[in-house]
C-alpha positions, -999 to 999 in steps of 0.1 A, spaced: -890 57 63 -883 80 34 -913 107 46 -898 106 82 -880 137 96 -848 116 111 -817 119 124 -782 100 119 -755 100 141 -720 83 133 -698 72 150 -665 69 131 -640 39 147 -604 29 137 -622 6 114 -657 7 116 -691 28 108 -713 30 141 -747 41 129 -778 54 152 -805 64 129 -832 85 153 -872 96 155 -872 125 172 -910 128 175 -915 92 189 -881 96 207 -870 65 192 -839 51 177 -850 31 147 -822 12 139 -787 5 157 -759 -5 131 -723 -16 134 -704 -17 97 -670 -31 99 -650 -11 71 -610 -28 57 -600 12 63 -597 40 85 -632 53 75 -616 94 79 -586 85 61 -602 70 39 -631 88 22 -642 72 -6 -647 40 15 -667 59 42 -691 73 17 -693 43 -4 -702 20 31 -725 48 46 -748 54 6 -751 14 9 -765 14 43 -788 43 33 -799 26 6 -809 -5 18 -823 8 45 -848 32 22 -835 61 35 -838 87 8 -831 119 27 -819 125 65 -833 156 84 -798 161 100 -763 138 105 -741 141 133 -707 129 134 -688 116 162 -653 104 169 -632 90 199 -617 109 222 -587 94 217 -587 114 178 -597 149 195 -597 170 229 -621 174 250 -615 195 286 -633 223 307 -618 252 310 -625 280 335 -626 318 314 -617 345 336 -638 376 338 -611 394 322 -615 374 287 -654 372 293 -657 394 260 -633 371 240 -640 337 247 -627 327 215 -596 340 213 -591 330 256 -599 294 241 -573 294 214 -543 302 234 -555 278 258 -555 255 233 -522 265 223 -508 249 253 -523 223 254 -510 206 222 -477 210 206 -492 218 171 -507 248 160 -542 257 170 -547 263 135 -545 229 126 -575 221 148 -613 233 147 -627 240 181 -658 253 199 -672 253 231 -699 254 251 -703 277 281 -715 253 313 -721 283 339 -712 320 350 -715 354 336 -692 381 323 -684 397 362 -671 365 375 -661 346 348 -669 310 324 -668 274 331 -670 262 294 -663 228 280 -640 230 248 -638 203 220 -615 204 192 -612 180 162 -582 178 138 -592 204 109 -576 179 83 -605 150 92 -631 177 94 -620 187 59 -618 156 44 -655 148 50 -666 186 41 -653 184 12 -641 146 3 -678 135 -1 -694 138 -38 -730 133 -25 -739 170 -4 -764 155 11 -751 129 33 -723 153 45 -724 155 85 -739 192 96 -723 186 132 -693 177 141 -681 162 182 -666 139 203 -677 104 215 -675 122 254 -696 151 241 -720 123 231 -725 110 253 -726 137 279 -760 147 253 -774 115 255 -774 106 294 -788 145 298 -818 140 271 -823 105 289 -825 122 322 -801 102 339 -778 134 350 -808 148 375 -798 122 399 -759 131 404 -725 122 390 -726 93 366 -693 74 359 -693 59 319 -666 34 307 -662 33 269 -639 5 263 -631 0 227 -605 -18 212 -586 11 203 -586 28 237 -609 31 271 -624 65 275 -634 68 311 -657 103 321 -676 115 354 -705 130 339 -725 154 359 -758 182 350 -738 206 330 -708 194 341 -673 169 325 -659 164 363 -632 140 347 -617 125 317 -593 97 317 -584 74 289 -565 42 294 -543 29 264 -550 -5 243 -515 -5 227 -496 -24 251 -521 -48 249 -509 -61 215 -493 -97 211 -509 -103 247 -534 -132 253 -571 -124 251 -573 -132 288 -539 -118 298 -547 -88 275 -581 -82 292 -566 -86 327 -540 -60 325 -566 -35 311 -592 -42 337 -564 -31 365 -554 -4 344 -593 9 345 -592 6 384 -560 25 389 -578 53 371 -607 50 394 -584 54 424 -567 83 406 -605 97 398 -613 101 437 -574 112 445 -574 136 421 -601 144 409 -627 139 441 -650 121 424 -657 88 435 -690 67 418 -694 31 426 -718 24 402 -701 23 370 -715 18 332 -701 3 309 -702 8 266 -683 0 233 -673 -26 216 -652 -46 245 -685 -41 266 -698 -70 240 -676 -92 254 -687 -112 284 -653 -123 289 -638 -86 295 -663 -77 314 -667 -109 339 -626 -103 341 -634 -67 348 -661 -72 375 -635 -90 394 -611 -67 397 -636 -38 402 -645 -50 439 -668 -26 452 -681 -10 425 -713 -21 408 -709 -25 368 -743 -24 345 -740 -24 309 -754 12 295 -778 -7 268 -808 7 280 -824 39 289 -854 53 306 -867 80 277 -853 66 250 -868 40 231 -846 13 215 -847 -15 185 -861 -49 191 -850 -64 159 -821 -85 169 -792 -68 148 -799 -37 161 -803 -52 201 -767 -66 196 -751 -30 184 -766 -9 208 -735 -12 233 -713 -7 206 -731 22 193 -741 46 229 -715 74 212 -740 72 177 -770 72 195 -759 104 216 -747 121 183 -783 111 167 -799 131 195 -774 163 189 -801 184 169 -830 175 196 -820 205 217 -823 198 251 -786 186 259 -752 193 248 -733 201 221 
């Protein structure tokens, strides 16, 4: 693999690496890892290096065309926000007092950028804005000793995977509704050509202390409340869901949530239609867990989001 022009995307959990490591010219991810780490891999640096050069290396992977980093929603912000012709020539600074009210901490604290989805200067923007916490950014800028292995790109897991159902294609047919239930939160988005029509996240923490099947009840109810709140509020309604992440590995969650979710249609999102996958078995079993790495591993492709 060493003479191969590839690409890495990470996914960074609560505790855990999510690795998609990507051929661009074969349109092929290679290899689907998921590396359980005894830290938070972003506050904790050395660890995250350490775990990520011992994957590399056993996996003969001497130098990376590009790396791509990812990391939950639930650690950034993610919205679209309408520019007004009026701030057409300083979409930038529009952005960061917008981003000013939406967080009670300085805007300074956090790195942003956007990307503009449609309009011109006469009539205005419709951009989608991300912003990460500058103190993570930093941390792997300039808390890695090995340059090399240093993330170019920097998203969130919605941005992602917004990428990756775009370079698969699957946005030209209409509004497609992803669940990305991890332990540490559910990330639900409406993902359209060009287009975030809604974000809603569901919380895991008063799961805690619960029983698995208790635990897993509560949050599938929780999931269709937001649906119902989706077509209510939003006006988007999908009835045929997909489903990622590392609960989505867990027939039990999702037979519990396939009960509650009468009339909608659930499929797990572990296959795609111009996108290669893995066939070793390791990799067959991460793919779930890893649809935000695999998006990120696509980032420098061109052809989809940022």
């Amino acid at each position: 693999m060493s003479d191969m022009k590839l690409q890495l995307g990470i996914e960074v959990g609560d505790a855990a690496l999510k690795l998609s490591l990507f051929d661009p010219q074969a349109k092929k991810v290679l290899k689907t890892s998921y590396l359980p780490t005894e830290t938070s891999p972003l506050d904790d640096i050395y660890s995250f290096e350490t775990t990520l050069q011992s994957w590399l290396q056993e996996n003969d992977l001497e130098s990376i065309e590009s790396i791509a980093l990812t990391v939950s929603v639930f650690r950034g912000l993610v919205r679209q926000v309408y520019v007004p012709p009026e701030a057409s020539n300083s979409v930038r600074d529009y952005l960061s007092w917008t981003l000013s009210l939406m967080t009670s901490v300085d805007p300074d604290d956090f790195y942003f950028d956007y990307h503009i989805l449609s309009g011109e200067n006469s009539l205005g923007y419709t951009v989608l804005l991300i912003a990460v916490r500058r103190v993570w950014v930093d941390a792997v800028r300039k808390g890695f000793r090995s340059k090399k292995i240093v993330p170019q790109i920097f998203e969130i897991d919605v941005v992602s995977i917004l990428n990756l159902l775009d370079f698969d294609g699957a946005l030209e047919k209409g509004t497609e509704c992803v669940i990305k239930a991890d332990i540490s939160g559910v990330a639900m988005m409406w993902l359209a050509k060009d287009d975030l029509k809604a974000l809603r996240c569901v919380s895991t923490l008063e799961l805690v202390d619960k029983s698995k099947e208790d635990a897993y009840l509560l949050l599938s109810k929780h999931i269709l409340e937001q649906l119902h709140l989706a077509d209510d509020e939003n006006g988007v309604s999908v009835k045929r869901l997909k489903i990622c992440g590392e609960l989505a590995n867990d027939i039990a969650f999702v037979d519990i949530l396939r009960k509650q979710l009468k009339g909608y249609a659930l499929t797990l999102l572990d296959s795609f239609a111009n996108i290669r996958l893995p066939v070793d078995d390791e990799s067959t079993a991460c793919v779930l867990n890893c649809v935000g790495a695999i998006g990120a591993s696509l980032r420098s492709v061109g052809g989809g989001n940022p």
